[in-house]
N, C-alpha and C positions, 0 to 999 in steps of 0.2 A: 801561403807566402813563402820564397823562397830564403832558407837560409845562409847569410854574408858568411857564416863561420864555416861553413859547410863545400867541401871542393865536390865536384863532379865528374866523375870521370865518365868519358863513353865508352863501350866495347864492344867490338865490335868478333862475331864469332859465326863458325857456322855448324850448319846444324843438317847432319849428312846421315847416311846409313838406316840402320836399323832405329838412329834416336830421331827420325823425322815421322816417326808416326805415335813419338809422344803429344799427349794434348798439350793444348797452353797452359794448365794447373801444373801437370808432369814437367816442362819444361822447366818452368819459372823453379820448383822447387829444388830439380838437377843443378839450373845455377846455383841458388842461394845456397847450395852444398860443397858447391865450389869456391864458392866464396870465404867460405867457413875454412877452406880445409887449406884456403891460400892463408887464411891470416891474416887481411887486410882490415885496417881500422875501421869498418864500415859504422852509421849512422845507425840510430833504432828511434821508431819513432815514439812518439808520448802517446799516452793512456792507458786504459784499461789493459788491450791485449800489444802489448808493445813488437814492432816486427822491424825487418832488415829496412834498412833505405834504400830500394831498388824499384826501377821504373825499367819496364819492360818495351821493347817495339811491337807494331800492330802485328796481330795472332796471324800464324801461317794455319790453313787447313792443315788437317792431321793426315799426314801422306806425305807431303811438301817440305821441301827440303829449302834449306837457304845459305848461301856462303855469304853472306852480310846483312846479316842477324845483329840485335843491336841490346844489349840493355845500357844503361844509366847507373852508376853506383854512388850513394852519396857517404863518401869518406869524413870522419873526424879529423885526420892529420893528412898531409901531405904527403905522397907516397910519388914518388918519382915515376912520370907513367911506366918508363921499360919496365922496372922495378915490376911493378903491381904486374902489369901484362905478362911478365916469365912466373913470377910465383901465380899464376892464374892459370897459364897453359901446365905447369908442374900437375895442380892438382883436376886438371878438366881431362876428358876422356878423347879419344881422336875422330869421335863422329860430333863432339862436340866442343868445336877447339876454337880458343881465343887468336886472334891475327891481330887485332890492332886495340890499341887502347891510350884516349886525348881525353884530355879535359876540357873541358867546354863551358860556358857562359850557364850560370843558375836558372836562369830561365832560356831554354832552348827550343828553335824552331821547331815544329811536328811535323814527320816524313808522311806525307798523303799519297807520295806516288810509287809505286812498286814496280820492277820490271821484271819478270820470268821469260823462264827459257824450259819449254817442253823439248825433251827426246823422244819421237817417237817411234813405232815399230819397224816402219819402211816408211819412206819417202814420198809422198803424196806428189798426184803432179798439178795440185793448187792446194789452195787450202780457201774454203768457205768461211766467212764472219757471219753468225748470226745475226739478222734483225733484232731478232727481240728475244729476250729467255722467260720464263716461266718459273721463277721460287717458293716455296714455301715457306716464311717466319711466319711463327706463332700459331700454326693451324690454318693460314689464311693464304692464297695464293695472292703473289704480286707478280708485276709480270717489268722488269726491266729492261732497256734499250744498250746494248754496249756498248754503241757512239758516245751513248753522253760518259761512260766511265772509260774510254778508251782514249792513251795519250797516243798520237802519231799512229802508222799504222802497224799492224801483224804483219813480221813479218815469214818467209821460209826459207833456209838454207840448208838441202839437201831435206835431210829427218829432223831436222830443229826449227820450231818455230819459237818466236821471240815477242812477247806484249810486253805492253805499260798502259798498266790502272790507276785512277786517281778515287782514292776516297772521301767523298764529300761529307759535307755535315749533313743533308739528306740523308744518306746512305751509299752504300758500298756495292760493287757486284764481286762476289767469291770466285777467285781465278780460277779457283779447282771447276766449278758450275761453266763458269766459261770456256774453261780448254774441253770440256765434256761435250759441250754443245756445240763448239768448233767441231772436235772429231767425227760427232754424228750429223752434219752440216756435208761434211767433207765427204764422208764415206755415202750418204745420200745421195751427193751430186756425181757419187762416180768415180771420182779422182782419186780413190783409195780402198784397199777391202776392206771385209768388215773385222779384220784380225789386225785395224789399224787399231792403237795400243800408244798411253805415255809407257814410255821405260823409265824415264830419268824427268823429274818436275823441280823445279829452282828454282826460289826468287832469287834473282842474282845483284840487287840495287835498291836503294830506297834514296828515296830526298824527298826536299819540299819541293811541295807544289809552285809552280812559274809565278813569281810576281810576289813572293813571301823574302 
């Protein structure tokens, strides 16, 4: 249950360079260090092993870069956003840098939809969607459909292609597995060599899902 005494603030950061091939454990702790090292009144929760009040957005594969990265910080006192956003960038790194920082409502919508943007090596002259992909969790193949996770369509502008995935309560399809199976789709059909390559991977947007 959310707590009345408790402000929220969101942040909003991105996450570039050499620190996008931290995992989501590496990451989260990078923040919670920045955190520390701004000074801001932050929460800790109750019991046994007590920790920071920080709520994280949905994990990026390890490679993947993001310029609207997002966590949650739940504060004791009232800290004036700019306030808390400069002492945040003061103590954050520049692959890992705060842009925005609001307060928001205790219980807060959940971002389902993700939009990326691949750079790739040279410029394909289409680009193929998969049917269907092929995963491994838990030792076991499944084999998922990317219409049903794909919002609108792919699109391409020169070397840049452009998707939106929605994550359902089902399950998810991993952008990294998709832009992979895009490339060998592409390079397949011809419309590209095979020294077609992401340079540059970005989720560049998150929101709720239509109709939330």
């Amino acid at each position: 249950m959310a707590d009345p005494r408790l402000f929220r603030l969101r942040v909003t950061f991105r996450e570039t360079g050499r620190l996008a091939m931290l995992s989501h454990l590496e990451l989260a702790r990078a923040l919670e260090r920045a955190v520390r090292r701004a000074q801001l009144p932050f929460a800790v929760s109750q019991g046994f092993s007590p920790h920071m009040r920080i709520a994280f957005g949905a994990a990026l594969p390890v490679g993947v870069g993001g310029t609207a990265e997002i966590f949650d910080l739940f504060l004791t006192d009232y800290v004036p956003a700019l306030r808390a956003l400069a002492a945040l960038q003061e103590a954050s790194p520049a692959d890992l840098y705060p842009t925005e920082a609001r307060y928001i409502e205790a219980r807060s919508v959940a971002l389902h939809m993700s939009t990326y943007e691949v750079l790739l090596s040279e410029a394909p002259g289409a680009i193929v969607v998969p049917e269907a992909i092929t995963v491994v969790r838990k030792k076991k193949e499944k084999t998922l459909v990317p219409a049903d996770f794909l919002v609108g369509p792919v699109s391409l502008d020169g070397a840049t292609v452009r998707f939106s995935l929605e994550a359902k309560p089902t399950g998810s399809l991993r952008a990294d597995a998709f832009a992979r199976e895009l490339i060998r789709e592409t390079v397949a059909a011809g419309h590209a060599t095979e020294m077609l390559r992401p340079i540059t991977f970005l989720r560049i947007d998150q929101r709720a899902a239509e109709g939330i």
